[in-house]
C-alpha positions as CSV (number, residue, x, y, z in Angstrom):
1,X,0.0,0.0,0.0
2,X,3.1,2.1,0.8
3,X,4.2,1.9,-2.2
4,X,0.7,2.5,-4.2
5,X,0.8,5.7,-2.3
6,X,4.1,6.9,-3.0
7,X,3.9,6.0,-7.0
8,X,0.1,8.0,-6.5
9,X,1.2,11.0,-5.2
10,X,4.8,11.5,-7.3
11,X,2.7,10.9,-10.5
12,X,0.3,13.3,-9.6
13,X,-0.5,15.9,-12.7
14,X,2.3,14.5,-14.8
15,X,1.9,14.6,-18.4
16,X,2.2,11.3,-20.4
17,X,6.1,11.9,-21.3
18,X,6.9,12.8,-17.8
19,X,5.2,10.4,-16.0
20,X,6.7,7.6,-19.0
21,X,10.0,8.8,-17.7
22,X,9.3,8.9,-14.1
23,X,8.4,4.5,-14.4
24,X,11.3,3.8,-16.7
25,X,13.5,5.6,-13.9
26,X,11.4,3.6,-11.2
27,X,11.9,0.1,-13.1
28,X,15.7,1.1,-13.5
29,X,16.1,2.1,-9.5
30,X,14.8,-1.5,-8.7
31,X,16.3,-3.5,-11.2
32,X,19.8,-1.6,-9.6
33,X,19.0,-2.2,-6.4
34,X,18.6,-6.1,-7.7
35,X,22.4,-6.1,-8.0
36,X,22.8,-5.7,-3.9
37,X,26.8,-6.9,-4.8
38,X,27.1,-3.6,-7.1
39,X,25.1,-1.3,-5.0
40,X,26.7,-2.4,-1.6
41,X,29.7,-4.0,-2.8
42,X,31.7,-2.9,0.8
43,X,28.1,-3.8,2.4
44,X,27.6,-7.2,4.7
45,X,25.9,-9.9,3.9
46,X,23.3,-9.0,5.8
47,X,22.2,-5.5,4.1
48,X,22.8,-6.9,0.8
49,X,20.4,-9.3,1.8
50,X,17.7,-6.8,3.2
51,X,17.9,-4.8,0.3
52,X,17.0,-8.1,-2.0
53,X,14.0,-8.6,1.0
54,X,13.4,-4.7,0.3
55,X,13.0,-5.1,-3.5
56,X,11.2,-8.5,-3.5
57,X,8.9,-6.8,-1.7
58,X,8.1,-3.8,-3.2
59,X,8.1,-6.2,-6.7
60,X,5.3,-7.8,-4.4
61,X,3.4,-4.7,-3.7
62,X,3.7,-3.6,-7.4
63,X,2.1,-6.9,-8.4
64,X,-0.4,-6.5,-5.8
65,X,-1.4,-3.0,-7.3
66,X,-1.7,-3.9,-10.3
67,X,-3.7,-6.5,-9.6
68,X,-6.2,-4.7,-7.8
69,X,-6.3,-2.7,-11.0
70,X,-6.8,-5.2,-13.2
71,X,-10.1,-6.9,-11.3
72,X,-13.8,-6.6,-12.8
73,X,-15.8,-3.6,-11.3
């Protein structure tokens, strides 16, 4: 829901071509953040492994959303 809420009110009165630019930049942030051994290549075990938590579940929420999106009215 966080995240529904967050992607709501960025997007908020963008036009098309911004708010095409502000998901491509979204979708490249989490794919990045994927790669916890690039982003936190100093970084324990442990944080590189709750970022991959972090991301799987905001890939969660995202399917989630889109779901709810998606169902009859």
């Amino acid at each position: 829901m966080l995240v529904r809420q967050y992607l709501l009110g960025r997007t908020e009165g963008m036009s098309a071509p911004q708010l095409a630019a502000f998901l491509d930049g979204w979708s490249s942030a989490i794919d990045l953040f994927k790669r916890a051994d690039l982003c936190l290549p100093d970084g324990s075990e442990e944080l590189r492994e709750a970022l991959r938590r972090l991301v799987a579940e905001i890939e969660t929420a995202q399917e989630l959303a889109l779901a709810d999106d998606e169902a009859p009215a």
